[in-house]
C-alpha positions as CSV (number, residue, x, y, z in Angstrom):
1,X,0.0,0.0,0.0
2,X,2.8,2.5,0.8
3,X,4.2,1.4,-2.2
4,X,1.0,2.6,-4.1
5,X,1.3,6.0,-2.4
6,X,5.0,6.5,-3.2
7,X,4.3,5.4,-7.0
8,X,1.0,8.4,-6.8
9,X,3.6,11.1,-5.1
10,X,6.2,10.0,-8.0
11,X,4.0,10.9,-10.5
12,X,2.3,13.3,-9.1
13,X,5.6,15.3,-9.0
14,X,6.8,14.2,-12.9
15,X,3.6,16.0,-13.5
16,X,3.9,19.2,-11.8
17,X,7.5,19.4,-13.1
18,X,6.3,18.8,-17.0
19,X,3.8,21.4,-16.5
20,X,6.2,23.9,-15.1
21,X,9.0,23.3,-17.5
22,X,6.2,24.0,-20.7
23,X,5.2,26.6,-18.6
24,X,8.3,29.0,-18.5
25,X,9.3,27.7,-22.3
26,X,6.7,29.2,-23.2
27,X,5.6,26.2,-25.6
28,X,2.0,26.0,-24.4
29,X,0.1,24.0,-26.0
30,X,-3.5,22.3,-26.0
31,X,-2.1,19.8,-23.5
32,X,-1.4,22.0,-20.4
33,X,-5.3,20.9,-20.1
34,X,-4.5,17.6,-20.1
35,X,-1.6,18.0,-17.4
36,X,-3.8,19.9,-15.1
37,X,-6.7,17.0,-15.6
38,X,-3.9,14.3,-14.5
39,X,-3.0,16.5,-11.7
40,X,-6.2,16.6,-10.3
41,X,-6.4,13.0,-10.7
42,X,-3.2,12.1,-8.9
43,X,-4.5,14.6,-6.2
44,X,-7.4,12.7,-5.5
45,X,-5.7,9.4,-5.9
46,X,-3.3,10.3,-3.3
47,X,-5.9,11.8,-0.7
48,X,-7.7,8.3,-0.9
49,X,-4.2,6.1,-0.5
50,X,-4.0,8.4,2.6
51,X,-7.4,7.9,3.7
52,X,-7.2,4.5,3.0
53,X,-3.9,4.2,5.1
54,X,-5.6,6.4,7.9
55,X,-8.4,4.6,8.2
56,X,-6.9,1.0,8.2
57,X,-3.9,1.4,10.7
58,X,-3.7,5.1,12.1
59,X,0.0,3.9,13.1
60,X,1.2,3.4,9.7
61,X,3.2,5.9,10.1
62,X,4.9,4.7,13.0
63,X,5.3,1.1,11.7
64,X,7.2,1.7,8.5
65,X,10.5,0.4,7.8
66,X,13.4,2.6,7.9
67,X,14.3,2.4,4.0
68,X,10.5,2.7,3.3
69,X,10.4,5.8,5.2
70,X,13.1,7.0,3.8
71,X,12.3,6.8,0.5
72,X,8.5,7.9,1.2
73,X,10.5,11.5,3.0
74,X,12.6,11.8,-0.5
75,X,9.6,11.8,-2.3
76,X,7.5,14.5,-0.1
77,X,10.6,16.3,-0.5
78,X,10.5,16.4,-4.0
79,X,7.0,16.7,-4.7
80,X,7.0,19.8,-2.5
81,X,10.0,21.8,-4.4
82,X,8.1,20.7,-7.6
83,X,5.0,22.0,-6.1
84,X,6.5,25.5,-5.0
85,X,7.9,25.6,-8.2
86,X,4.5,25.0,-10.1
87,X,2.9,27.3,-8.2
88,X,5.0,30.5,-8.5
89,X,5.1,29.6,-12.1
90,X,1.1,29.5,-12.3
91,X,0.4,32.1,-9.8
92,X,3.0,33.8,-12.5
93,X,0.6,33.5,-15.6
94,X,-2.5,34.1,-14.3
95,X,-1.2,37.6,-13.3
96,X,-0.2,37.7,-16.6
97,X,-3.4,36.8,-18.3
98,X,-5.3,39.0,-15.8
99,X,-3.1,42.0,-16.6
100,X,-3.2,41.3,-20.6
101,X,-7.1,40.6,-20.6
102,X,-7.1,44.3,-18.7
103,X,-5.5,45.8,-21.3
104,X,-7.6,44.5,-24.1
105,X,-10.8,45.5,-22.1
106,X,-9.1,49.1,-21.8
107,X,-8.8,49.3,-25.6
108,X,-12.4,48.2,-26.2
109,X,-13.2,50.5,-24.5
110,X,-11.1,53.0,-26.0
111,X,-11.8,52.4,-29.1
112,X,-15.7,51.9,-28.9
113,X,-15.9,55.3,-26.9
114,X,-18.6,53.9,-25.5
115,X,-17.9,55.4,-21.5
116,X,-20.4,58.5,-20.6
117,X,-21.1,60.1,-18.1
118,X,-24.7,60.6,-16.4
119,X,-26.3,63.2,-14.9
120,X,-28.1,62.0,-11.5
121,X,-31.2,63.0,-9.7
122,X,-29.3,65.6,-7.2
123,X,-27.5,67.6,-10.0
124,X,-24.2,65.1,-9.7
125,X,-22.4,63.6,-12.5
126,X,-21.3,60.1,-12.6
127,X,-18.8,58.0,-15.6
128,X,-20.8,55.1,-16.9
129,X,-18.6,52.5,-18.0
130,X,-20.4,49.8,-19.4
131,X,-18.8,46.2,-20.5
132,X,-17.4,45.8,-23.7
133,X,-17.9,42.1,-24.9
134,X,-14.9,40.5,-25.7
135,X,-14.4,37.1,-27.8
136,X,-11.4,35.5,-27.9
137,X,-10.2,33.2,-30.7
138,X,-8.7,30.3,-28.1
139,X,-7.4,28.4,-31.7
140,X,-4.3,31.0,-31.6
């Protein structure tokens, strides 16, 4: 069983390191989709192995054999420096997205010239901004 859990962390943390490598090559691709989709699997694969070991000897912890532990500590290691490193690089590009959708929206706007402003009931004036729609070709 803790030799089903290692094999989940393993690959769990192949994953995370593919998806962080295409990341900052800036290769893309259609199958980022496909890495985050096996991520989520391993995820859940691994919270039930845990469960699973939880559930049928809360000391399994306690009762593993010094190489197996070992080996089981290497692996957390790794899948957290791969997980760090995933993150920062995702956290990365979805500030990135955010910031470039922003600037498209500004130059809708711009361009449509479609902000007013509106006279209110008490004599005050207020900018009405409304949304620009947007559509992204997602084939580029």
């Amino acid at each position: 069983m803790i030799g089903n859990l290692i094999d989940v962390i393993s690959s769990l943390t192949l994953i995370m390191q593919e998806e962080t490598t295409r990341l900052t090559s800036n290769a893309g691709g259609r199958d980022l989709a496909e890495l985050a989709s096996a991520k989520v699997r391993l995820v859940g694969m691994l919270e039930t192995a845990l469960a699973k070991l939880e559930r049928e000897d809360a000391r399994w912890a306690d009762d593993m054999e010094e190489l197996v532990r070992k080996r089981l500590v290497e692996c957390l290691f790794a899948l957290g420096e791969a997980s760090a490193a995933n993150s920062a690089v995702l956290e990365r590009q979805i500030d990135l997205s955010v910031e470039m959708i922003g600037a498209i929206v500004s130059e809708a706007k711009r361009l449509a010239g479609r902000s007013t402003t509106i006279y209110g009931a008490r004599g005050d004036l207020s900018l009405y901004d409304p949304a620009i729609p947007i559509s992204i070709n997602s084939q580029y």
